[in-house]
Each structure stands twice: as structure tokens, then as C-alpha cells.
C-alpha positions in Angstrom: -13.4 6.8 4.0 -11.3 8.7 1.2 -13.1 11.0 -0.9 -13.0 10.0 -4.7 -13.6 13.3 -5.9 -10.8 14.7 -8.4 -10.6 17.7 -10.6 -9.6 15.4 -13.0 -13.2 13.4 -13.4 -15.6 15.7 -14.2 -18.7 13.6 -15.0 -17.5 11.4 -11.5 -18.1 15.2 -9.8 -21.3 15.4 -11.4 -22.7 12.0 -10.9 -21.7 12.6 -7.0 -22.9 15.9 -6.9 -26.5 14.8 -7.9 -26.7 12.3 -5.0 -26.2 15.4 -2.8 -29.9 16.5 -1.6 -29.3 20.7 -0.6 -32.3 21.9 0.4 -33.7 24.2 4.0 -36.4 21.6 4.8 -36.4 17.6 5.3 -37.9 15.8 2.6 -41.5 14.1 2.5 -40.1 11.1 4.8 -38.3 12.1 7.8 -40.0 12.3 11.5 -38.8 13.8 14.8 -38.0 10.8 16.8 -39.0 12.3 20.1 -42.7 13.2 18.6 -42.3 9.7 16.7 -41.8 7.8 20.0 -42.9 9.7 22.9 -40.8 7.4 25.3 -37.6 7.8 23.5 -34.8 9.5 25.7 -33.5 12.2 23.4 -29.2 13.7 23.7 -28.6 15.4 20.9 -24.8 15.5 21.5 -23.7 17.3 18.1 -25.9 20.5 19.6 -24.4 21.2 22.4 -20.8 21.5 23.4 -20.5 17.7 24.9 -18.8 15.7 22.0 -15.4 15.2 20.7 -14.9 18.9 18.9 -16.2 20.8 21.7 -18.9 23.1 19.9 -22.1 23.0 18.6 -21.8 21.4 14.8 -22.9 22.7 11.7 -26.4 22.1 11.2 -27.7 21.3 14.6 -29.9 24.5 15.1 -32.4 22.5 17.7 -32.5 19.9 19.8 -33.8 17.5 17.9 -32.7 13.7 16.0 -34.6 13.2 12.4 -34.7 10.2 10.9 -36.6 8.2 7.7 -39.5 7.4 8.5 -38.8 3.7 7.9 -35.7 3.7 10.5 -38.5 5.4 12.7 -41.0 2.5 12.5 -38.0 -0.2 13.3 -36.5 2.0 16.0 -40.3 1.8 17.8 -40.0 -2.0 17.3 -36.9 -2.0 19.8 -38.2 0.6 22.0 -41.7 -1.8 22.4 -39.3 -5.0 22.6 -37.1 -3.1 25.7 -40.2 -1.5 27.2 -41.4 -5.0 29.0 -37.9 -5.3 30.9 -37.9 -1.8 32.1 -35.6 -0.8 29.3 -35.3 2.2 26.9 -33.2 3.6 24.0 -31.2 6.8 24.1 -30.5 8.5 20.9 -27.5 10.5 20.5 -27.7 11.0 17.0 -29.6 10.4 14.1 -30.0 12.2 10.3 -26.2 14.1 10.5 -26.9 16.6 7.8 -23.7 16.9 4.7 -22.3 20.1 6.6 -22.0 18.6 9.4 -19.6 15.5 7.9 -17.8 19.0 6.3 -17.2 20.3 9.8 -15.9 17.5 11.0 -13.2 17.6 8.1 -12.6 20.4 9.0 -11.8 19.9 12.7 -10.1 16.8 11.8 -7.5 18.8 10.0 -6.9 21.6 12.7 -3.8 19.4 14.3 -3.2 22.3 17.2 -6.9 22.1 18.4 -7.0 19.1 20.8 -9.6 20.6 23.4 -11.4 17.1 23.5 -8.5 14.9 23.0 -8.6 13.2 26.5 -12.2 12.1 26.9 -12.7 11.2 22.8 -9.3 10.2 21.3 -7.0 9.6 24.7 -5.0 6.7 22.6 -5.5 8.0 18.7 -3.0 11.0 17.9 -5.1 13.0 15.8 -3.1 13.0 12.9 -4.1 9.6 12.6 -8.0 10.3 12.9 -8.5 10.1 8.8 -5.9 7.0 8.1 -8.1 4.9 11.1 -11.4 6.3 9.2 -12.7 7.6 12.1 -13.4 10.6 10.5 -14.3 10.2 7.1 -16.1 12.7 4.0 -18.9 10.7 3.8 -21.0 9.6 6.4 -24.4 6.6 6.5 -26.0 9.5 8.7 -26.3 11.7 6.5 -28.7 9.2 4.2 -30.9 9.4 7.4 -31.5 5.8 8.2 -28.6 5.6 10.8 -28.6 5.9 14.5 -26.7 5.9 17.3 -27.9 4.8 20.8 -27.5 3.4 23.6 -30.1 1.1 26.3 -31.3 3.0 29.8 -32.8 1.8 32.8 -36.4 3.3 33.0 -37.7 4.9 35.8 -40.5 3.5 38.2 -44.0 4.6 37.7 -44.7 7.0 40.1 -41.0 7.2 41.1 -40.9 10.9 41.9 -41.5 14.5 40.9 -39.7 16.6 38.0 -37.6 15.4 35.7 -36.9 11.5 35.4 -33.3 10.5 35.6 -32.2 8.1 33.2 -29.3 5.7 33.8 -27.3 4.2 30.9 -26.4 0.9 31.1 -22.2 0.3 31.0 -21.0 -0.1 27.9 -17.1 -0.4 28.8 -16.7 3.3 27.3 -18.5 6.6 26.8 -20.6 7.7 22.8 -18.0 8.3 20.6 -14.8 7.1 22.1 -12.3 6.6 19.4 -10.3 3.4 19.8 -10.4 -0.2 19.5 -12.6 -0.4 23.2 -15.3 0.8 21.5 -15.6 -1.9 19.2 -18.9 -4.1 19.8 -16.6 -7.0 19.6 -13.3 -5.6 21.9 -10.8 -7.8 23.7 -9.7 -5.0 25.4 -9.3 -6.3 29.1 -10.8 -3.2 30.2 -14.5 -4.1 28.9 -15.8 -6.5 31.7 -17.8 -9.6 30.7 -21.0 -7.3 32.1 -20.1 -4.2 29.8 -19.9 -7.2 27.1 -23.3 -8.8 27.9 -24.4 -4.7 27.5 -23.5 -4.7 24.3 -24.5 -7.9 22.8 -28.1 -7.1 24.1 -27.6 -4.1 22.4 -26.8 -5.3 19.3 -29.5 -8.5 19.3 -32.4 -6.4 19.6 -30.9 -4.1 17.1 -30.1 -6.5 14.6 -33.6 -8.3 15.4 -35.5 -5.0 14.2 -34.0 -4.6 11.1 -31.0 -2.8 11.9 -27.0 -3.8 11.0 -24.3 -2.9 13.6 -20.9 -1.3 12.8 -17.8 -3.2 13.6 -16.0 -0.1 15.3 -18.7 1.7 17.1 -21.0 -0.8 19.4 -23.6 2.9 19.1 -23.9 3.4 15.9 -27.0 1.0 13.7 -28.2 1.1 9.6 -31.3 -0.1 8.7 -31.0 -2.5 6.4 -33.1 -1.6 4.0 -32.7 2.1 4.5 -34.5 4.0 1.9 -32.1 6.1 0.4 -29.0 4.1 0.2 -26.9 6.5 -2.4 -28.4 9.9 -1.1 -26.9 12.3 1.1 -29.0 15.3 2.2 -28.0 18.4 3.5 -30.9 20.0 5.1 -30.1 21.4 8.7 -32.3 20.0 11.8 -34.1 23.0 13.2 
């Protein structure tokens, strides 16, 4: 996505600027997913080091995935409808706040730092990574009604001590792989009819809570009818 800004349209600068939320502290509206739905596996992947620039990003200072209250109450829908098949969703991201887009921008254009290149981009020269819009100015996280997840396999009751291990189902590729295998609807010949089935039952009971899927990421889901549809906030997640 190119950014329309110019120097040269000042009330254009103004009118974006004003759907720019700054602020320290969500708004009335946003929950914490993991106190929202208890049973939620949580992986914040933009606070740690395990994602495609290889560092905690701007504005992740906890652990934690935020998201409009609205997108909350559809999410619980497909965690219920999973729950009965011994199903779950794992959330790897959520609310992405407006610093966090910038630091990606930022990465984006640092062409000598490919630390990540061959887990995340193995096929995309980063060069290319704005051109192919997989890094873009503006992102539908950041108006807090888009999520990215995946479907795991829940543990037994009574299926051991400590922590439970959850195992993703195969989705043909890992979160955030850039290139054409990640698309819900891939003919790459690497993605096995299984990995395909994966995905569409990701995407039915997505699309069957009130979510939309994206055409390049089989992840990443919008509500619909997300509340904020022109807003992009900038609080951090702490």
C-alpha cells in the first residue's frame, strides 16, 4: 500500500492526520484477548525476537494481543465453534499499534539487514517487499479489529502436569511467510491437499463468525463490521 501523503496536499495531511489516534492508553473498547477468552493460546510474535525482523517491535512492551471489543465477541464465537472438536485458536497478533507499521518501514528499507531472510522471505528479494505490498504504511491492524491466527489441537483433560503443549495444525507454511504459498488459495505443489483442507477449515469458521479473510495471508482475518474502519491508533500494548 503506497502512502498518499505529499508535502504538496496540506489539508489531505490534515484530514489523515486526524484519523491517527496518539494516545498512552487503549481507548474505551479494546480487551486483552487472553483475559477475554481464557482458553485462547496466546504468541505474541512481534514481542519477542521470533518474526521476520528479528527484534522486539515498536510498541510491544508485554505480552499481550488487544483487540475491539466487537472482534473479541466474534473471535469467542470461533473459539466455542472449535472447542467441541478438540480445537483451539492461536493468536499471533492482534491491535498492531501505528509505530509499529513505522518500524516496519523502516526495516523494510534497511536493504543490508537480511538476518531473517531465509525463514520469512526465502523467495522475495527484499527490495521487492514494498512493490509486492507485503510491507505497506498502513496496516487493518492497527484499527484493532484484525487478527492473525491459526487452529491447534487441544490437549486431553487430565493429559499431564505443567504446561500444556499445543500443536498447530499444518498450514503448508509457517506465520508470516512471504510468498505466494502463503496464500489461502495457493497452487503451489508444495501445499498438500491436507495443508489445504487446514486452511479452508480455517477460513469457514472464520468467515462464519463474522470475519473476512485476506487473499495473501491464509492468518491474517477483519471483522466485517469492524468498529473503526478509518482510524488508526497508536497506543502501545503494555
Amino acid at each position: 500500500m503506497r502512502d498518499a501523503v505529499t508535502l504538496g496536499c496540506p489539508l489531505l495531511l490534515l484530514a489523515l492526520c486526524s484519523l491517527l489516534r496518539l494516545g498512552a492508553e487503549p481507548p474505551e473498547g479494546f480487551v486483552d484477548l487472553k483475559a477475554f477468552i481464557p482458553s485462547l493460546v496466546v504468541e505474541p510474535r512481534y514481542f519477542g525476537e521470533d518474526n521476520f525482523v528479528g527484534r522486539r517491535i515498536d510498541g510491544y512492551e508485554a505480552p499481550r494481543c488487544l483487540l475491539t471489543r466487537e472482534a473479541a465477541e466474534a473471535l469467542k464465537e470461533v473459539q466455542g465453534a472449535l472447542r467441541p472438536f478438540g480445537f483451539g485458536l492461536k493468536v499471533f497478533d492482534a491491535y498492531r499499534p501505528q509505530r509499529a507499521v513505522d518500524h516496519f518501514v523502516r526495516w523494510a528499507k534497511d536493504l543490508d539487514d537480511r538476518k531473517m531472510k531465509t525463514r520469512y522471505y526465502p523467495e522475495v528479494e527484499k527490495s521487492q517487499l514494498f512493490a509486492k505490498e507485503y510491507i505497506a504504511a498502513r496496516s487493518g491492524h492497527t484499527r484493532g479489529s484484525t487478527v492473525d491466527v491459526t487452529i491447534v489441537v487441544l490437549p486431553e483433560p487430565g493429559a499431564g502436569e505443567g504446561e500444556p503443549t499445543f500443536e498447530e495444525l499444518d498450514m503448508g507454511t509457517g506465520f508470516d511467510l512471504f510468498g505466494p504459498q502463503s496464500w489461502p488459495a495457493s497452487k503451489d505443489p508444495g501445499i498438500t491437499p491436507a495443508q489445504r483442507a487446514n486452511r479452508l477449515l480455517l477460513q469457514q469458521v472464520m468467515t462464519r463468525h463474522g470475519f473476512k479473510p485476506y487473499a495473501y495471508e491464509w492468518w491474517h482475518f477483519t471483522l466485517k463490521d469492524e468498529p473503526y474502519p478509518e482510524t488508526y491508533f497508536d497506543f502501545p500494548i503494555r
